[in-house]
C-alpha atoms as one frame of an Amber mdcrd trajectory, in Angstrom:
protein
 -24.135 -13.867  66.122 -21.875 -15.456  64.009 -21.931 -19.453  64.377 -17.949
 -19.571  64.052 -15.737 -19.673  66.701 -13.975 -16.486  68.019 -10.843 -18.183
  66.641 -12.283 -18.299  63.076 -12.878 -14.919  63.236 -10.861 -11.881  62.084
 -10.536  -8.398  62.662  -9.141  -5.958  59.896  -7.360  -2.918  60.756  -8.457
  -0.095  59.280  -5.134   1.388  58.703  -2.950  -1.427  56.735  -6.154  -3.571
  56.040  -4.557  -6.725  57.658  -6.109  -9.696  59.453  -5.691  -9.995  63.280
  -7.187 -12.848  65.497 -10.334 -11.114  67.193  -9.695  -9.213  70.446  -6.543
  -7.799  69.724  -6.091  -4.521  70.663  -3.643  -3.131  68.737  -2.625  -4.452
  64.868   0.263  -6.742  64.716   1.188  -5.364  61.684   1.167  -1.576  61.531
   3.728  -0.849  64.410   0.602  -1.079  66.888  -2.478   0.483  65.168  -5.383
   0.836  67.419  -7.884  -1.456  66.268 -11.476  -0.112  66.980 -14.279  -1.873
  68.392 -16.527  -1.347  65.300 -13.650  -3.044  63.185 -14.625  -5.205  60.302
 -14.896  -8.870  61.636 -14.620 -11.221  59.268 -14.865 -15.434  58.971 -12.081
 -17.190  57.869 -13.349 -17.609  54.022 -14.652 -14.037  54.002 -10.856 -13.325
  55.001  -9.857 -15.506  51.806 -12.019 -13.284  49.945 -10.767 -10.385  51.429
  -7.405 -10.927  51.156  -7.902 -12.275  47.344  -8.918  -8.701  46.410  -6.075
  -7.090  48.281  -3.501  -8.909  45.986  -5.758  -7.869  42.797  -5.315  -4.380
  44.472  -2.062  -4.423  44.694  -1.410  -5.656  41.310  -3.735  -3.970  39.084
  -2.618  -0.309  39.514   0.596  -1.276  38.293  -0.734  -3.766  35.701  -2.993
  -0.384  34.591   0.054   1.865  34.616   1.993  -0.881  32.428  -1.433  -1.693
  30.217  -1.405   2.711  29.659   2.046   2.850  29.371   1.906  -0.123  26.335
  -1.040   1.595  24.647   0.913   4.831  24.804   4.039   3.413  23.045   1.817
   1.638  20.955   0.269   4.625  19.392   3.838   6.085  19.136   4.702   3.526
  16.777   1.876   3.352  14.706   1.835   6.974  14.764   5.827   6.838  13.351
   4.466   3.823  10.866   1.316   5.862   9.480   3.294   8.906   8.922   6.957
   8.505   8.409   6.382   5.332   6.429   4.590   2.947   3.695   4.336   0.089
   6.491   0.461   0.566   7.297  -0.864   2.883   4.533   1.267   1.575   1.207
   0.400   3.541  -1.967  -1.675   2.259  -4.569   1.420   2.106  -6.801  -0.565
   1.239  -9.944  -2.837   4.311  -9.818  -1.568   6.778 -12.280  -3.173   9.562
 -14.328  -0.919   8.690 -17.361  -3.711   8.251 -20.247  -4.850   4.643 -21.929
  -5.060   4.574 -25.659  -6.931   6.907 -27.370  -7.663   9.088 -24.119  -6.204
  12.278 -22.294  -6.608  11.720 -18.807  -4.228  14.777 -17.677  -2.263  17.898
 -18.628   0.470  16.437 -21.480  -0.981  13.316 -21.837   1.045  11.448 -19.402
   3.446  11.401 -15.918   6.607  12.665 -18.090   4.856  15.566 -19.961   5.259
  14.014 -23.352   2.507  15.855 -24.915   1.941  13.160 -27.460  -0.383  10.135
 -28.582  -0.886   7.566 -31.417   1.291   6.843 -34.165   5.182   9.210 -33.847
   6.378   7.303 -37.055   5.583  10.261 -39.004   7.348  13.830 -38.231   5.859
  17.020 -39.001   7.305  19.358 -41.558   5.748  23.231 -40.098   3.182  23.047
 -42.676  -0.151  24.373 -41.814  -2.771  21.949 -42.529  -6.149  23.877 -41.078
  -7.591  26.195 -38.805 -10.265  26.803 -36.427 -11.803  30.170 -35.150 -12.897
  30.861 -32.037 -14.979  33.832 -30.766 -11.761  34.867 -28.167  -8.110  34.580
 -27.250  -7.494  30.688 -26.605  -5.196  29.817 -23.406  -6.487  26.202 -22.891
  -4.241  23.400 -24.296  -5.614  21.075 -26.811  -6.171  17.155 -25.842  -6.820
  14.574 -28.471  -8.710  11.596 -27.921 -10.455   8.982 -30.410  -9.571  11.583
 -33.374 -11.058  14.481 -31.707  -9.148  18.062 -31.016 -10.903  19.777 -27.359
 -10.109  22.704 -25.759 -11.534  25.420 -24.622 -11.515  29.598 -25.100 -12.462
  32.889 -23.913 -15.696  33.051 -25.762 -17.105  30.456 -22.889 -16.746  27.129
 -25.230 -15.399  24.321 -25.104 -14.857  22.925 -28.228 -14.927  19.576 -29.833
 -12.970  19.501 -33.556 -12.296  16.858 -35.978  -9.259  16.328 -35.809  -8.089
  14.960 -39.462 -10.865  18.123 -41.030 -11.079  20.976 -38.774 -14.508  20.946
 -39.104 -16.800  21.170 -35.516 -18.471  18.287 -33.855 -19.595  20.563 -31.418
 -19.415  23.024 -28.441 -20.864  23.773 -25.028 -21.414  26.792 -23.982 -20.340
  27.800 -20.052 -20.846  31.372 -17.585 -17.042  32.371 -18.325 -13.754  31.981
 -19.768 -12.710  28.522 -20.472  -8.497  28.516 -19.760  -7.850  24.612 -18.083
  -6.637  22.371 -20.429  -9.549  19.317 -21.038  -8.725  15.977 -19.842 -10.661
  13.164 -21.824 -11.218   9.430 -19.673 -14.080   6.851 -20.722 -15.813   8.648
 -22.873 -16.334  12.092 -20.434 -14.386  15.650 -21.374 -14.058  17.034 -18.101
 -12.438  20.726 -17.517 -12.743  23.564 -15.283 -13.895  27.445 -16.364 -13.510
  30.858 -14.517 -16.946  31.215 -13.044 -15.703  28.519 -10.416 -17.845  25.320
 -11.598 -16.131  22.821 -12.718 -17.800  20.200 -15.718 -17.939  17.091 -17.202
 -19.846  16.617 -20.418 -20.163  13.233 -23.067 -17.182  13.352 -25.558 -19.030
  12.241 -28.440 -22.101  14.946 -28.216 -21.158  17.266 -25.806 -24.108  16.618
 -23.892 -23.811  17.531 -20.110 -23.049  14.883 -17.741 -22.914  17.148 -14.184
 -21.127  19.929 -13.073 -19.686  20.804  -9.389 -19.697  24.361  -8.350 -16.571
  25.886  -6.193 -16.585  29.396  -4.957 -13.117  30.685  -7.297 -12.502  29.961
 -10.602 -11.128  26.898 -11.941  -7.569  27.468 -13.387  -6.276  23.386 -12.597
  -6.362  21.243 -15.433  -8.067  17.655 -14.200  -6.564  14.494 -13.985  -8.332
  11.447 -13.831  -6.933   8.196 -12.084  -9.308   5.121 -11.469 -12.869   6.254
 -10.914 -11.660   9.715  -9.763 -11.135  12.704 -10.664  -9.031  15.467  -9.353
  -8.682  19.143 -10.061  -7.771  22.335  -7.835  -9.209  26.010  -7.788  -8.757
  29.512  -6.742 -10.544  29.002  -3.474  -7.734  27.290  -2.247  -8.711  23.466
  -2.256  -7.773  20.372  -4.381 -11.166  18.334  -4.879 -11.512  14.354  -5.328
 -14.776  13.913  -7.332 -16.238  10.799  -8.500 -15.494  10.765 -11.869 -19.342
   9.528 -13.008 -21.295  11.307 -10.658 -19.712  14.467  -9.582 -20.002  13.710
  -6.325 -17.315  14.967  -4.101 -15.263  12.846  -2.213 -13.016  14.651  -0.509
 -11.799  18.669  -0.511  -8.444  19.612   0.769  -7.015  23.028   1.647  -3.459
  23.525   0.652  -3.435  26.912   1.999  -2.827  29.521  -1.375  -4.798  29.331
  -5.192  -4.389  25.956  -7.134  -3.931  26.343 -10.515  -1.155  23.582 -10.934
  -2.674  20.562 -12.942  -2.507  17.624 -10.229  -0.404  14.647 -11.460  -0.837
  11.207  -9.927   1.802   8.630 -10.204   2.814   5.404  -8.207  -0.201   5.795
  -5.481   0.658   9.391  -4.804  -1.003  12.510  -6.325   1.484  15.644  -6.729
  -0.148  19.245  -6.983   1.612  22.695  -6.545   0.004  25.660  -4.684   0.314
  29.348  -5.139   1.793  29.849  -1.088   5.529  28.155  -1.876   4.481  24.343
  -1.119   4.297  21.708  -3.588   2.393  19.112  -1.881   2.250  14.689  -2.578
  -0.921  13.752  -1.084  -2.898  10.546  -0.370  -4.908  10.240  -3.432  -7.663
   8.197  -1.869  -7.990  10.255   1.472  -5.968  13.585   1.000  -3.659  13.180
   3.938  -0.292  15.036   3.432   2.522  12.606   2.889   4.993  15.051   1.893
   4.938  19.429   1.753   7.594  20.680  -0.145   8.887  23.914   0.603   9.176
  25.490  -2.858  10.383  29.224  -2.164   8.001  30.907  -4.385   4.663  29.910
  -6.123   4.242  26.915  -8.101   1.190  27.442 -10.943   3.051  24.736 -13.474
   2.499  21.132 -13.092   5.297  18.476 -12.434   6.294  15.339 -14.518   7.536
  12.289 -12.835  10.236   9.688 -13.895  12.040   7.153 -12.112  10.731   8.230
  -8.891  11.498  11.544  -8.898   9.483  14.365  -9.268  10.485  17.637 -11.034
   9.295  21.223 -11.275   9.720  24.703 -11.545   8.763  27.936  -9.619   7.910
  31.648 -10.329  11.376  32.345  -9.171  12.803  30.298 -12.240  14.074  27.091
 -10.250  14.005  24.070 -11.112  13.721  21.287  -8.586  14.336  17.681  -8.486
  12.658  15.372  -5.443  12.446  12.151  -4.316   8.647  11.191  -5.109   8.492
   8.609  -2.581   9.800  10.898   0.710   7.662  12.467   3.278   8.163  14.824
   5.698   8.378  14.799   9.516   5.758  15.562  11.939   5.931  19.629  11.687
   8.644  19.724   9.996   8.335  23.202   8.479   6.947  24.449  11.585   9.737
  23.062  14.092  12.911  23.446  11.176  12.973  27.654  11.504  13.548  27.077
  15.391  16.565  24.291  14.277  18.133  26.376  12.221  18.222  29.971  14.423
  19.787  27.189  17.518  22.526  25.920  15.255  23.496  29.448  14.080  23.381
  30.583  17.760  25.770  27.863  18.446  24.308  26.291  20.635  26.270  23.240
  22.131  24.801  19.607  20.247  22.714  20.945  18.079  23.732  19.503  14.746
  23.680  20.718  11.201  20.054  21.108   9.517  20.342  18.872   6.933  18.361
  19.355   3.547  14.406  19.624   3.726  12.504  16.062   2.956  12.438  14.793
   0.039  14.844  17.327  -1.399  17.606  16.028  -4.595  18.865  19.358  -6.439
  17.625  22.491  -8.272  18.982  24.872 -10.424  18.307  28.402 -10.972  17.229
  28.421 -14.708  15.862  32.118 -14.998  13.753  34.954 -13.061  10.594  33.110
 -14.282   9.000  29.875 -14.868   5.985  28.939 -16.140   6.176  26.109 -18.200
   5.709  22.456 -16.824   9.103  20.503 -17.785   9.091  17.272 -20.154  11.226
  14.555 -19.275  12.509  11.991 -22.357  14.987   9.579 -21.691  18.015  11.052
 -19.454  17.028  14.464 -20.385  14.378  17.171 -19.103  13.279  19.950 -21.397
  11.408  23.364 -19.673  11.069  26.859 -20.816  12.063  29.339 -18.713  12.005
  33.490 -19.540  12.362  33.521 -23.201  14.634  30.288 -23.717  13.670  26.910
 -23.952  16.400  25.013 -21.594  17.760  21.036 -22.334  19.285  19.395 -19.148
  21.312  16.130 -18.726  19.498  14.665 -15.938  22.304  11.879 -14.904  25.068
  15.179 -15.014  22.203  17.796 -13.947  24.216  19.888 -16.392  22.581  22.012
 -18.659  22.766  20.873 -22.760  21.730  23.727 -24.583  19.017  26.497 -24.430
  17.167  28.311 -26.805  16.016  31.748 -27.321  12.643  32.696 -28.350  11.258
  36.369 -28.759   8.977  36.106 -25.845   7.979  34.765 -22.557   7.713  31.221
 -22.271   4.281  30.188 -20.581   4.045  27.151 -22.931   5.324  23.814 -22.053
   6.867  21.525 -24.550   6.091  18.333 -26.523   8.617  15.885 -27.329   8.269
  13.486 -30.456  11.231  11.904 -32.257  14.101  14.208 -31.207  11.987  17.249
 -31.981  10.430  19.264 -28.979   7.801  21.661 -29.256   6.678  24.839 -27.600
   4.525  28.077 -27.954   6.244  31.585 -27.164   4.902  35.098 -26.623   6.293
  35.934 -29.385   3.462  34.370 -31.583   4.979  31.295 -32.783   5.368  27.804
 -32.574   8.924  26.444 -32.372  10.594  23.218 -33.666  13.827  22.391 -32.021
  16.262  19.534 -32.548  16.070  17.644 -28.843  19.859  16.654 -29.610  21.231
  20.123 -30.870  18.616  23.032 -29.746  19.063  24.119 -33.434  16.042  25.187
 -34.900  14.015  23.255 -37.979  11.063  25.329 -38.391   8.817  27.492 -37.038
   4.719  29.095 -37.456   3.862  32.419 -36.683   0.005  33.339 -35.739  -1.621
  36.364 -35.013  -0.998  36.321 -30.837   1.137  34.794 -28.301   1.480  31.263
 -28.248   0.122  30.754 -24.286  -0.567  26.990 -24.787   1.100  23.937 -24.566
   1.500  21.928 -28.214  -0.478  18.326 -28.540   1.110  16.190 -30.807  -1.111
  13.201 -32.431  -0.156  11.115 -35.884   2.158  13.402 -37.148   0.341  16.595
 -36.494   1.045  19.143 -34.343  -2.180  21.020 -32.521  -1.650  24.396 -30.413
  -3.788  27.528 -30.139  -3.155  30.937 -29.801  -4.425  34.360 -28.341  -5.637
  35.050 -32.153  -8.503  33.091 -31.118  -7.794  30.052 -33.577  -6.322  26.487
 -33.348  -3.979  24.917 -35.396  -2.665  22.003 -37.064   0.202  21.776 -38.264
   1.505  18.383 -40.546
């Protein structure tokens, strides 16, 4: 027995849990609850106890229900502050694939599309200076670096030319076609080719460094920013290698064949894809910050200038978005269903506004290929046969002019002259100011690539099979 007294003691009920003196029949507390004979009896500090845990009872469910309730908003916001904003995950705003001195780290040299390096003092006058065969039709764009002309052709080589001479420093053979445009970053020519592996070999002997196989061809001209480099391919994925050992860092599927040359600017890397999206992605992880609905493919790269990103589709528009937006949680998943309710008329549903991100466009042509050049306040592009100038502050078209061919080249702009390759087999010089022309150089094939422009002399390359330079 219990050494208390019977008036120290305590019986619980077993309905409400409350105390009651010993020997009561029925609980004081519960409107009269029988109280059984094989009760809990408890002392008066095991009642302390026991009545201790009832209040931590009582209180913790809803403490747990607030604690839940916290996390849950909690994870709302950090989902709204990871996704829909810069607040947790800010850009790396000086990463850029715009080239250093005496490199070509991307497709036209730098974020605007210039197409130009070294000294401009000097203009050229459309006189020839040399030539270079090739053993096939050449559709890769030349990049100059440290006085050397690369690019590749459809004899499987990527070449390595003197650039002042002409004459060959080397080549390197590969299993196919040869059509990305070289990018050239300490000391390392790295470029894609169309039996899907893509390579990086030493610039000065053309010595192989690594290669990294994909299961499509390679049609993306790299970029390189910091210690990376990036580059899509026909098997639907943008890669993140490590730009000295090949190692992969990350693979992304955009969801159609990426043959746009990735551009990275302020922190954010900006590819187009063959299924109507250009994307901006996380350039150290991949994540999606914004997906542009484009209308129609996008195979041309963009250029970038004063936050704002411009580009052109297969359906011969020309767009113009805010670099830094990024779209809502589903947006292009859950905006279809918005639009069909506000057209029903259904009562407060508002008016779809514009798509994220979205500035203007213009409807240029039926086709574009060519990736548009931005200098100063205006943007030059080719689209069908013409070569188009456009007032970006009055988004008003200046002049346009018309070449005998498709336009798949893009242009170069140096001291108020642009350049650009045609189908029609030549090389134009235009006045930037007028669109009049000052010369021109007709080869043997179309004109597919995109002029380089280094020290006065103009390098391009044509389905003849040779490159040239022009002074």
């Amino acid at each position: 027995m219990d050494s208390t007294t019977e008036s120290e003691r305590w019986v619980i009920c077993p309905v409400c849990r409350q105390a009651n003196p010993v020997g009561t029949e029925f609980c004081r507390h519960c409107w009269g609850a029988a109280i059984h004979v094989n009760s809990r009896v408890m002392s008066d500090t095991e009642l302390a106890r026991w009545q201790t845990r009832l209040k931590c009872r009582k209180w913790g469910k809803p403490l747990a229900i607030a604690m839940t309730g916290a996390a849950i908003v909690g994870l709302a916001v950090f989902f709204f502050l990871f996704h829909l904003t810069d607040s947790i995950s800010r850009p790396e705003v000086s990463l850029s694939s715009s080239s250093r001195i005496g490199e070509w780290a991307m497709f036209r040299h730098d974020i605007s599309h210039s197409g130009a390096t070294g000294e401009t003092a000097v203009v050229p006058q459309g006189i020839v200076k040399w030539t270079f065969p090739t053993g096939g039709a050449i559709h890769s764009s030349p990049a100059i670096a440290a006085g050397t002309v690369y690019f590749g052709s459809t004899d499987g080589r990527l070449y390595a030319v003197d650039a002042a001479t002409g004459e060959k420093r080397w080549d390197y053979l590969v299993g196919s076609w040869i059509e990305t445009s070289p990018s050239v970053a300490n000391g390392i020519v790295y470029f894609g080719s169309n039996d899907g592996v893509f390579h990086a070999v030493d610039a000065r002997t053309g010595t192989k460094l690594w290669d990294f196989p994909t299961r499509f061809p390679v049609a993306s001209s790299p970029a390189i920013a910091g210690d990376i480099v990036y580059f899509g391919a026909d098997d639907y994925n943008i890669y993140a290698l490590n730009a000295k050992t090949g190692k992969k860092i990350w693979a992304r599927s955009l969801g159609g064949s990426v043959k746009s040359p990735p551009v990275i600017a302020g922190g954010i890397l900006f590819v187009g894809v063959g299924n109507e999206y250009f994307y901006a992605l996380d350039p150290i992880s991949g994540r999606t910050r914004l997906q542009f609905m484009s209308f129609a493919s996008v195979y041309s790269a963009g250029a970038i200038s004063n936050d704002t990103l411009y580009f052109g589709n297969r359906e011969g528009i020309l767009f113009a978005v805010n670099a830094s937006a990024r779209s809502w949680p589903r947006e292009h998943f859950l905006r279809p269903y918005w639009v069909q309710a506000y057209l029903m008329g259904l009562p407060g549903v508002p008016r779809p506004g514009a798509q994220s991100g979205f500035l203007w466009s213009t409807k240029l042509g039926k086709l574009i290929y060519s990736s548009p050049t931005v200098a100063g306040n205006n943007l030059y592009i080719g689209a069908d046969n013409n070569l188009v100038a456009i007032n970006l502050q009055q988004r008003e078209k200046l002049w346009e002019f018309k070449t005998g061919g498709l336009i798949n080249s893009s242009p170069a702009v140096v001291n108020d002259v642009v350049y650009i390759g045609s189908n029609d087999g030549r090389l134009h010089a235009i006045s930037a100011t007028s669109g009049t022309k000052l010369w021109d150089i007709q080869t043997g094939g179309k004109v597919m690539t995109s002029p380089a422009v280094a020290d006065g002399t103009v390098f391009f390359a044509s389905e003849d099979g040779r490159l040239y330079a022009v002074k």
